[in-house]
Phi, psi and omega in degrees: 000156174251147197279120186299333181279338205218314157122007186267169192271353193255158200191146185269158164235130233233139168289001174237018184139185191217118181250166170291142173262356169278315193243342188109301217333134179275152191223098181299335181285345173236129187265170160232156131194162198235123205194010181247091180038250189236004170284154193240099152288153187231082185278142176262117188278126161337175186205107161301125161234110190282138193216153192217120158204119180325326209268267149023304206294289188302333154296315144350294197276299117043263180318309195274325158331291171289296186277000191046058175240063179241131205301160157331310207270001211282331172306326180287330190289307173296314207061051179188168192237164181200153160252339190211132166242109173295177188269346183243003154292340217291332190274352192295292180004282181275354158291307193310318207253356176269315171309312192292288176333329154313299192296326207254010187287342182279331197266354161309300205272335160313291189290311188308347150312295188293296168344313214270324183290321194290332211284323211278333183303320175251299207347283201312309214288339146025255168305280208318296185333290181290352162279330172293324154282337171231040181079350230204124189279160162309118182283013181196137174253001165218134186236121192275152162265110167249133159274156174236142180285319185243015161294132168285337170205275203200166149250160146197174203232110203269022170246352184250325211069033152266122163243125173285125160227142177299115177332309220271339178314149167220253160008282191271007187305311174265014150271296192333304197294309182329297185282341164276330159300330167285319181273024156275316184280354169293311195264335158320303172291340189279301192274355159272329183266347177234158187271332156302162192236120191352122154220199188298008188247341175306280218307317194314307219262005179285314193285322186272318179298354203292304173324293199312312194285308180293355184210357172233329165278316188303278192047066162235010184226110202273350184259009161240170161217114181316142177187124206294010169293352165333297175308095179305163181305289214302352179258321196303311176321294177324283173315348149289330209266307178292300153345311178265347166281350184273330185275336165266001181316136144264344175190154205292339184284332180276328158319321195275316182303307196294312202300347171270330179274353159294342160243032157080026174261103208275118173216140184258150162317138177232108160302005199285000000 
Protein backbone atom coordinates (compact mmCIF):
# COMPACT_ATOMS: atom_id res chain seq x y z
CA UNK A 1 0.00 0.00 0.00
CA UNK A 2 1.01 3.39 -0.36
CA UNK A 3 1.42 5.80 2.03
CA UNK A 4 -1.33 8.36 1.38
CA UNK A 5 0.90 11.24 3.08
CA UNK A 6 4.64 10.78 2.08
CA UNK A 7 3.77 8.61 -1.13
CA UNK A 8 6.30 5.56 -0.02
CA UNK A 9 5.85 2.15 -0.38
CA UNK A 10 7.34 0.79 2.47
CA UNK A 11 6.10 -0.12 6.03
CA UNK A 12 6.87 -1.45 9.26
CA UNK A 13 4.49 -4.01 10.74
CA UNK A 14 3.87 -3.23 14.07
CA UNK A 15 2.28 -5.78 16.97
CA UNK A 16 -0.62 -2.53 17.33
CA UNK A 17 -0.69 -1.90 13.50
CA UNK A 18 1.10 -1.28 10.43
CA UNK A 19 3.03 2.34 9.70
CA UNK A 20 4.92 4.10 7.29
CA UNK A 21 8.54 3.73 7.83
CA UNK A 22 9.34 6.90 6.03
CA UNK A 23 6.96 9.28 7.90
CA UNK A 24 5.35 7.13 10.97
CA UNK A 25 1.83 7.25 9.47
CA UNK A 26 -0.37 4.63 10.93
CA UNK A 27 -2.20 3.00 7.79
CA UNK A 28 -5.40 2.15 9.42
CA UNK A 29 -6.46 0.52 6.03
CA UNK A 30 -4.66 -2.37 6.95
CA UNK A 31 -5.36 -5.22 9.77
CA UNK A 32 -2.48 -7.69 10.71
CA UNK A 33 -2.46 -10.82 13.11
CA UNK A 34 -0.23 -13.24 13.77
CA UNK A 35 -1.92 -16.64 14.88
CA UNK A 36 -0.37 -18.61 11.30
CA UNK A 37 2.86 -20.12 12.45
CA UNK A 38 5.04 -17.45 12.61
CA UNK A 39 3.62 -15.49 9.87
CA UNK A 40 2.18 -12.01 9.95
CA UNK A 41 -0.89 -12.19 7.69
CA UNK A 42 -1.47 -8.45 6.45
CA UNK A 43 -5.15 -7.76 4.71
CA UNK A 44 -6.11 -4.58 3.03
CA UNK A 45 -9.45 -4.26 4.52
CA UNK A 46 -12.21 -2.82 1.96
CA UNK A 47 -13.88 0.48 2.18
CA UNK A 48 -18.04 0.44 2.02
CA UNK A 49 -18.72 3.45 0.06
CA UNK A 50 -22.66 4.61 0.49
CA UNK A 51 -24.77 5.85 -2.49
CA UNK A 52 -27.98 6.80 -3.36
CA UNK A 53 -28.70 6.21 -7.09
CA UNK A 54 -32.04 6.24 -9.62
CA UNK A 55 -30.18 4.32 -12.18
CA UNK A 56 -29.45 1.66 -9.06
CA UNK A 57 -32.89 2.46 -7.76
CA UNK A 58 -34.39 0.85 -11.08
CA UNK A 59 -32.39 -1.97 -10.87
CA UNK A 60 -33.42 -2.69 -7.65
CA UNK A 61 -37.15 -2.48 -8.50
CA UNK A 62 -36.37 -5.12 -11.79
CA UNK A 63 -34.81 -7.42 -9.76
CA UNK A 64 -37.54 -7.10 -6.94
CA UNK A 65 -40.09 -7.24 -9.34
CA UNK A 66 -38.63 -10.60 -11.10
CA UNK A 67 -38.04 -12.23 -7.82
CA UNK A 68 -40.53 -10.63 -5.52
CA UNK A 69 -38.26 -9.27 -3.02
CA UNK A 70 -39.71 -6.05 -3.08
CA UNK A 71 -40.20 -4.03 0.72
CA UNK A 72 -44.21 -3.78 1.73
CA UNK A 73 -44.16 0.17 1.80
CA UNK A 74 -41.94 0.43 -1.90
CA UNK A 75 -45.25 1.69 -3.49
CA UNK A 76 -45.46 4.27 -1.00
CA UNK A 77 -42.18 4.89 -1.01
CA UNK A 78 -41.37 5.22 -4.97
CA UNK A 79 -44.64 6.69 -5.30
CA UNK A 80 -46.10 4.94 -8.09
CA UNK A 81 -47.16 1.24 -8.63
CA UNK A 82 -45.73 -0.78 -11.58
CA UNK A 83 -46.25 -4.75 -12.47
CA UNK A 84 -43.44 -4.65 -15.82
CA UNK A 85 -41.67 -2.11 -16.37
CA UNK A 86 -40.89 -1.76 -20.60
CA UNK A 87 -37.78 -0.16 -21.96
CA UNK A 88 -39.80 2.84 -22.92
CA UNK A 89 -41.39 3.58 -19.01
CA UNK A 90 -37.72 3.36 -18.38
CA UNK A 91 -36.97 7.46 -18.32
CA UNK A 92 -40.82 8.23 -16.51
CA UNK A 93 -39.39 5.82 -14.14
CA UNK A 94 -36.29 7.16 -13.30
CA UNK A 95 -38.14 11.01 -12.70
CA UNK A 96 -39.90 9.24 -10.60
CA UNK A 97 -37.57 7.42 -8.52
CA UNK A 98 -35.65 10.94 -8.26
CA UNK A 99 -38.42 12.76 -6.88
CA UNK A 100 -38.72 10.14 -4.29
CA UNK A 101 -34.96 10.06 -3.36
CA UNK A 102 -35.75 14.15 -2.70
CA UNK A 103 -38.56 13.41 -0.55
CA UNK A 104 -36.96 10.44 1.45
CA UNK A 105 -33.40 12.35 1.66
CA UNK A 106 -33.40 13.18 5.21
CA UNK A 107 -34.28 9.75 6.50
CA UNK A 108 -31.50 8.34 3.46
CA UNK A 109 -29.07 10.41 5.02
CA UNK A 110 -30.19 9.38 8.63
CA UNK A 111 -29.87 5.59 7.53
CA UNK A 112 -26.87 6.05 6.51
CA UNK A 113 -25.14 7.31 9.27
CA UNK A 114 -26.68 4.60 11.40
CA UNK A 115 -25.64 1.70 8.79
CA UNK A 116 -22.48 2.98 8.37
CA UNK A 117 -21.68 3.36 12.69
CA UNK A 118 -23.28 -0.58 13.32
CA UNK A 119 -21.20 -1.22 10.34
CA UNK A 120 -17.90 0.11 11.10
CA UNK A 121 -18.30 -2.45 14.49
CA UNK A 122 -17.38 -5.51 12.74
CA UNK A 123 -15.66 -4.28 9.28
CA UNK A 124 -12.06 -5.26 10.05
CA UNK A 125 -12.78 -8.53 11.74
CA UNK A 126 -15.19 -9.07 8.78
CA UNK A 127 -13.15 -8.40 5.75
CA UNK A 128 -10.23 -9.92 7.66
CA UNK A 129 -11.84 -13.24 8.72
CA UNK A 130 -13.26 -14.10 5.30
CA UNK A 131 -10.43 -13.54 3.69
CA UNK A 132 -8.43 -15.53 5.75
CA UNK A 133 -10.71 -18.43 5.54
CA UNK A 134 -10.46 -18.77 2.09
CA UNK A 135 -7.53 -17.95 1.43
CA UNK A 136 -8.65 -15.47 -1.02
CA UNK A 137 -8.05 -11.25 -1.59
CA UNK A 138 -10.99 -9.08 -1.76
CA UNK A 139 -11.23 -8.58 -5.78
CA UNK A 140 -12.15 -4.41 -4.98
CA UNK A 141 -11.06 -2.49 -1.92
CA UNK A 142 -13.82 0.21 -2.52
CA UNK A 143 -17.50 -1.63 -2.66
CA UNK A 144 -19.98 0.92 -3.55
CA UNK A 145 -23.47 0.66 -1.25
CA UNK A 146 -26.66 2.12 -2.67
CA UNK A 147 -29.29 2.28 -0.72
CA UNK A 148 -33.19 1.59 -1.78
CA UNK A 149 -36.41 2.81 -0.69
CA UNK A 150 -37.77 -0.19 -2.46
CA UNK A 151 -35.37 -3.54 -1.88
CA UNK A 152 -36.76 -5.65 0.64
CA UNK A 153 -33.29 -6.62 2.39
CA UNK A 154 -30.78 -6.48 -0.24
CA UNK A 155 -28.99 -7.42 -3.82
CA UNK A 156 -25.96 -7.55 -5.24
CA UNK A 157 -24.11 -7.44 -7.93
CA UNK A 158 -20.81 -9.51 -8.06
CA UNK A 159 -18.72 -8.59 -12.08
CA UNK A 160 -19.28 -4.77 -10.83
CA UNK A 161 -18.52 -5.60 -6.77
CA UNK A 162 -21.74 -3.67 -5.81
CA UNK A 163 -24.57 -4.09 -3.32
CA UNK A 164 -28.04 -2.55 -2.94
CA UNK A 165 -29.93 -2.19 0.64
CA UNK A 166 -32.99 -1.25 2.08
CA UNK A 167 -32.38 1.88 3.73
CA UNK A 168 -34.73 1.10 6.49
CA UNK A 169 -32.34 -2.16 8.03
CA UNK A 170 -31.74 -1.44 11.50
CA UNK A 171 -31.20 -5.08 13.50
CA UNK A 172 -30.15 -7.09 10.68
CA UNK A 173 -28.60 -4.33 9.08
CA UNK A 174 -24.83 -5.77 9.34
CA UNK A 175 -26.08 -9.53 8.55
CA UNK A 176 -27.39 -8.17 5.27
CA UNK A 177 -24.61 -5.68 4.31
CA UNK A 178 -22.33 -9.24 5.54
CA UNK A 179 -24.38 -11.41 3.41
CA UNK A 180 -24.44 -9.54 -0.26
CA UNK A 181 -20.94 -9.24 0.61
CA UNK A 182 -19.69 -12.62 0.99
CA UNK A 183 -21.45 -13.42 -2.36
CA UNK A 184 -19.48 -10.73 -4.39
CA UNK A 185 -16.14 -13.06 -2.71
CA UNK A 186 -17.58 -16.29 -3.68
CA UNK A 187 -19.03 -16.38 -7.11
CA UNK A 188 -15.13 -14.78 -7.45
CA UNK A 189 -13.44 -17.73 -5.73
CA UNK A 190 -15.65 -20.13 -7.48
CA UNK A 191 -14.61 -18.61 -10.79
CA UNK A 192 -11.19 -18.27 -9.95
CA UNK A 193 -10.18 -21.31 -8.22
CA UNK A 194 -12.34 -24.37 -10.39
CA UNK A 195 -12.52 -24.54 -14.09
CA UNK A 196 -16.59 -24.76 -14.68
CA UNK A 197 -17.77 -21.33 -14.16
CA UNK A 198 -20.32 -20.56 -11.95
CA UNK A 199 -23.63 -22.27 -12.08
CA UNK A 200 -27.05 -23.08 -10.70
CA UNK A 201 -25.90 -25.57 -8.22
CA UNK A 202 -22.91 -22.58 -7.15
CA UNK A 203 -26.17 -20.01 -6.31
CA UNK A 204 -27.70 -23.04 -4.07
CA UNK A 205 -24.64 -23.79 -2.14
CA UNK A 206 -23.82 -20.19 -1.98
CA UNK A 207 -27.03 -19.44 0.28
CA UNK A 208 -26.35 -22.13 2.47
CA UNK A 209 -22.72 -21.53 2.66
CA UNK A 210 -23.05 -17.80 3.09
CA UNK A 211 -25.29 -18.87 6.75
CA UNK A 212 -22.37 -21.25 7.56
CA UNK A 213 -19.46 -18.86 7.25
CA UNK A 214 -21.55 -15.76 8.89
CA UNK A 215 -23.00 -17.35 11.90
CA UNK A 216 -21.32 -20.15 12.55
CA UNK A 217 -17.65 -19.25 11.81
CA UNK A 218 -17.93 -15.52 12.00
CA UNK A 219 -20.31 -15.33 15.19
CA UNK A 220 -20.16 -11.42 14.96
CA UNK A 221 -24.27 -11.00 14.79
CA UNK A 222 -25.68 -10.79 17.81
CA UNK A 223 -29.13 -10.47 16.30
CA UNK A 224 -29.00 -13.92 14.16
CA UNK A 225 -28.40 -17.45 15.50
CA UNK A 226 -27.30 -20.53 13.50
CA UNK A 227 -29.77 -22.66 12.96
CA UNK A 228 -30.43 -25.29 10.54
CA UNK A 229 -34.47 -23.73 10.53
CA UNK A 230 -32.71 -21.11 8.30
CA UNK A 231 -33.15 -22.97 5.52
CA UNK A 232 -36.06 -23.25 3.44
CA UNK A 233 -37.45 -27.15 2.71
CA UNK A 234 -35.80 -26.68 -0.96
CA UNK A 235 -32.18 -26.08 0.67
CA UNK A 236 -32.16 -28.26 3.74
CA UNK A 237 -31.52 -31.29 2.30
CA UNK A 238 -28.49 -29.61 0.84
CA UNK A 239 -27.76 -27.71 3.67
CA UNK A 240 -27.71 -31.48 5.91
CA UNK A 241 -24.95 -32.63 3.44
CA UNK A 242 -22.92 -29.88 3.51
CA UNK A 243 -23.07 -29.18 7.40
CA UNK A 244 -21.04 -32.21 8.02
CA UNK A 245 -18.69 -31.54 5.57
CA UNK A 246 -18.40 -28.21 6.87
CA UNK A 247 -17.42 -29.31 10.75
CA UNK A 248 -14.88 -31.62 9.52
CA UNK A 249 -12.90 -29.05 6.86
CA UNK A 250 -9.47 -28.19 7.23
CA UNK A 251 -9.72 -25.67 5.02
CA UNK A 252 -12.39 -23.60 2.87
CA UNK A 253 -10.55 -25.28 -0.06
CA UNK A 254 -10.96 -28.63 0.97
CA UNK A 255 -14.60 -27.89 1.82
CA UNK A 256 -15.62 -26.65 -1.64
CA UNK A 257 -13.81 -29.77 -3.09
CA UNK A 258 -15.67 -32.54 -0.86
CA UNK A 259 -19.23 -30.23 -1.00
CA UNK A 260 -19.28 -30.88 -4.55
CA UNK A 261 -18.22 -34.43 -4.98
CA UNK A 262 -20.98 -34.99 -2.05
CA UNK A 263 -23.56 -33.67 -4.43
CA UNK A 264 -22.39 -35.39 -7.39
CA UNK A 265 -21.37 -32.36 -8.78
CA UNK A 266 -17.69 -32.67 -11.20
CA UNK A 267 -15.95 -29.61 -10.84
CA UNK A 268 -12.10 -29.41 -11.12
CA UNK A 269 -9.60 -27.69 -9.15
CA UNK A 270 -7.41 -25.12 -11.32
CA UNK A 271 -3.97 -24.30 -9.45
CA UNK A 272 -3.30 -22.14 -11.71
Amino acid sequence: MTCPDCGSNEKNLASDGVYCKKCGLELDELVTLKDRGKTLSVVQIPKLIWKASSKHELFALKLGLKHKKLHPLWEQRLGFTVDYLKPEHKQKALQLINLAFDKHKPELILAKKKLDTNWQEINNKFFFEIENLMNFKWPNYDIDVFLSLCAKYGFHNSSKNYIILQYSLEKIGNYVIAHELFHIIYRSYVNRFFKEKFTPIDDKMLKIIAVFVLLDYLNCFSEMKFSMDIFQDEYKQIATRLLEIWKQKTSFKEFMINSYKSLGHNKKWVSY
